[in-house]
Structures are given as C-alpha cells and as structure tokens.
N, C-alpha and C positions, 0 to 999 in steps of 0.2 A: 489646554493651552495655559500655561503657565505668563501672566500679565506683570511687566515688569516696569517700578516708577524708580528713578533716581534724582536725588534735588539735594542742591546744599539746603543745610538747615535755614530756616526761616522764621522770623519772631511772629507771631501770632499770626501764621498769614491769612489772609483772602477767602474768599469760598470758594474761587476759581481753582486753587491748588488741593482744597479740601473734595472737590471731584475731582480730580486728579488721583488725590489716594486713595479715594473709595473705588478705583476703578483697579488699586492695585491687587494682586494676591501675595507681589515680595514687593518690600521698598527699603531703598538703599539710600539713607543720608550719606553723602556725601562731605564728611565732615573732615578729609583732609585737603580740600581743595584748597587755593588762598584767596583769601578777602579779597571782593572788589567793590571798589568804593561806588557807592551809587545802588548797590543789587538792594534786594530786600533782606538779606539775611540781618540786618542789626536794625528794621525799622518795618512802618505800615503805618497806616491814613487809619483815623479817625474821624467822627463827625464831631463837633463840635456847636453851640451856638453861634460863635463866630465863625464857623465854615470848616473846612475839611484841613484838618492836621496833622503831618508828621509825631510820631509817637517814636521818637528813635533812640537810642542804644548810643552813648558817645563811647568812643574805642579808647585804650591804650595808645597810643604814636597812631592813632585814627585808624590802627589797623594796619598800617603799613607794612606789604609782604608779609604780613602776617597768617598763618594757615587758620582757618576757620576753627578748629579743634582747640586752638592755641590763645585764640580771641581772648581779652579782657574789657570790662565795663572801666570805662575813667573816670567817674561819678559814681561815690558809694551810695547817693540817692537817687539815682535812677530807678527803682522799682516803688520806692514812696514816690515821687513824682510822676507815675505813670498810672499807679493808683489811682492818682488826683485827678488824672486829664481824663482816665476811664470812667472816675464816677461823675465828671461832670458831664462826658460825652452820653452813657447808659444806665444812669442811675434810675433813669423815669419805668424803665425795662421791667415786666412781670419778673423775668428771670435773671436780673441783675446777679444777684448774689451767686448763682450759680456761676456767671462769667466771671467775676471776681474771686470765687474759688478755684476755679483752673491759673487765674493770672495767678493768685500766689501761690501755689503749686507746684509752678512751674518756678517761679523765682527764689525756691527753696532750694533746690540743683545747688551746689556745691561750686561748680563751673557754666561759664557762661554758654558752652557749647551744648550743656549737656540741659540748660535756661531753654532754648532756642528749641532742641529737637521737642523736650518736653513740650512747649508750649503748643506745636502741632501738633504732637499725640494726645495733648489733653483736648482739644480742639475734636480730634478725629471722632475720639470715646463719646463725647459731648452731643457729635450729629448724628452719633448714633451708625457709626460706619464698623466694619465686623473686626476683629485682631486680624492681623497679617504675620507673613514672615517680616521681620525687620532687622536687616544689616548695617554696619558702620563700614565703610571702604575704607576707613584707617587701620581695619580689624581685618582685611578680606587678603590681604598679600597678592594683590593685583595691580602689576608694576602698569607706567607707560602716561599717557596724556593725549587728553581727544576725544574724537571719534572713536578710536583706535581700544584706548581704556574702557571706556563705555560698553564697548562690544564686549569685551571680554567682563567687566563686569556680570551683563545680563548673562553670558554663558554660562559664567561662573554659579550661576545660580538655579540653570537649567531653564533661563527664560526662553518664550517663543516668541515673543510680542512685549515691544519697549515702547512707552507710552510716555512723550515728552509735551513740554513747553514749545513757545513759538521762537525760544529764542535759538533751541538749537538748529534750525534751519540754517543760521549761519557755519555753523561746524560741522556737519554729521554727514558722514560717508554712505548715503543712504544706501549706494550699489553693496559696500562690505555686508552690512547688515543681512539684503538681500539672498548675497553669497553663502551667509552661516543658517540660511532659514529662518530669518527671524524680522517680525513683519514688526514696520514704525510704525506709529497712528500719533497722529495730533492733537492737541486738545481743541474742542469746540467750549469756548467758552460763551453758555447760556443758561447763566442760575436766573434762580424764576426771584422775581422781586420779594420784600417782607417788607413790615412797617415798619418803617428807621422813624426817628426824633433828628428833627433838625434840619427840614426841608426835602428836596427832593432827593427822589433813591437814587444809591450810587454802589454798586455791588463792591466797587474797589475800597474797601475798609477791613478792617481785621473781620474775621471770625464771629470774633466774642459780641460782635454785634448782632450777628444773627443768633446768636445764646440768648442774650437780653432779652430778646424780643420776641421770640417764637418756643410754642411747647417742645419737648425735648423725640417727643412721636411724630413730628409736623419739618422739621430742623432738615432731615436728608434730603425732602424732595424740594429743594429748593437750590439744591444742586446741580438737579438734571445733569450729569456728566455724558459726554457724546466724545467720538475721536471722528477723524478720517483721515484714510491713509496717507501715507508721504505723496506719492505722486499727485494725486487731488490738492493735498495742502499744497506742494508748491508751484504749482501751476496758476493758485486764485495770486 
C-alpha cells in the first residue's frame, strides 16, 4: 500500500506534522494552494522565558490572495530576528547548534516557498525519518479544488491510503475516496514528551525544539505517529 501526505508548506512545523510524514511513502506540498491568513504556513510557537511565542513570517500585502508558491517575506530581517528569538528560546539545548544549522539552511532558499518546504525537510532528515517520494502540486498538472483535487492528487500518484489532519474533516468526500479504493486515516496526535527549557511541556512548538534537546537516535520515537480511519475519526 502506497501511504499518501499532502500539506501546504509549513515554517518549521510541530512534531505532530513531523509523524505525519514519517508515516508517509509519497508527500505532496501543496504549494499552489493560496494563503490563508491564520494557518501555519508563515508562522509556529516557540518557548520562550517569557512564555510561548509566535515566531512568524510577515507577508508582502500580508499575503493577500496570494498563492503559497508566490509568498514574499516583507521584513528583509526576518531570518536574523528569528535567529534571535530561537537562540533565546534553545540556546541552553545540547543540540542547539544543530537546530540552528537546519534554521539557516533553510533560510538560504532563494524563495520563500521554497524557505518553508526546506525547513520541514530539514526537520524530517534531523528526526531521522527515511527519504520519500516528494512532489510539488504546482508541478503535477492536476486541475480542480477540494475534496475532489486531493483525490486525484493521491491517484495521481498511485496512492492507496491518504493520511490527513483534522482539519480536513470539514471538506473531504470521504464516500469518493471510498469509491476509488483508497482508505482515509487520521492523525492520532500523541508525541511522547522531551525536556523543554522554559516551564512546562508543550508539544505545540516548532520541531527545532525537539533537535535542541534530544540525541539525534532518540528524536523519532517521540513521534509515536498513530491514524484511525475516517469513520472512527468522525464519529468521536
């Protein structure tokens, strides 16, 4: 069975999206979708001494209708000042430097689209999750919007099994899916805690926290990645 993730790009994300791709075999950023204000693709929480902080990406016209692919930073110091907030946040980290080597890495990218995927792929390498197939849907010539697209994405790729977020329970044709042979699962979001700086644990932070702080052989199983099918999920 061929395991299939699709997700707009995301700035350093979470470790909950991080089992998410470890679960995939193909994954498909979604990088012509357009900006919605509010998602995670231009932002992530941080710890801080002073409490848990936005870390976010200010846009061009804030991003407005604009396609993810297309995104611009409006602050040419956005990646020194996030530098800053990252070494105040995980500086104390055995493995700092390593997570501060993927952040500039990734903020080396030429475009901001291509800032965002990197920063998850440098993430994925980091927890030590395997290479995958990895597509761009602005590359794939697969027309449409929705439920509808999504389907034929995963087809497109000979998936058997689309393994999403909780958000698309608001959109997703589960019976189509059904119909093509191709089973939903959901993510069970349950990483196993690590030891953060800065009070009590909170799994919703970037990534790069869990780099700081944990050996690079120890980093996967704190993923624990789980699904369960559409019907179960939406039922609870």
């Amino acid at each position: 069975m061929t395991r299939v993730v699709i997700s707009q790009p995301m700035y350093f994300p979470w470790v909950g999206f991080m089992a998410q791709m470890a679960l995939a075999d193909v994954m498909i950023w979604l990088d012509d979708a357009q900006f919605s204000k509010g998602s995670f693709t231009n932002r992530v929480q941080v710890k801080t001494a002073d409490g848990v902080k936005w870390m976010s990406v200010p846009l061009v016209n804030k991003g407005n209708r604009t396609l993810i692919s297309d995104l611009k930073a409006a602050d040419p110091t956005t990646a020194e000042r996030h530098s800053s907030l990252l070494q105040a946040s995980l500086s104390k980290g055995a493995f700092f430097g390593e997570a501060q080597d993927i952040f500039h890495r990734a903020w080396r990218k030429t475009s901001l689209v291509d800032t965002l995927i990197e920063s998850a792929e440098g993430l994925a390498r980091a927890v030590g999750l395997p290479e995958r197939d990895t597509h761009r849907a602005s590359l794939m010539d697969v027309a449409g919007t929705g439920s509808a697209r999504v389907l034929d994405l995963v087809r497109a790729v000979g998936g058997s099994r689309y393994i999403t977020g909780h958000g698309a329970r608001n959109y997703l044709d589960h019976q189509s899916f059904d119909d093509a042979g191709v089973e939903v699962e959901y993510m069970k979001y349950q990483p196993l805690a690590w030891p953060q700086d800065h009070g009590a644990f909170t799994p919703y932070v970037t990534t790069l926290d869990l780099v700081a702080q944990v050996p690079g052989a120890h980093r996967r199983a704190h993923l624990a990645p789980q699904t369960e099918g559409w019907r179960v999920f939406t039922e609870t």
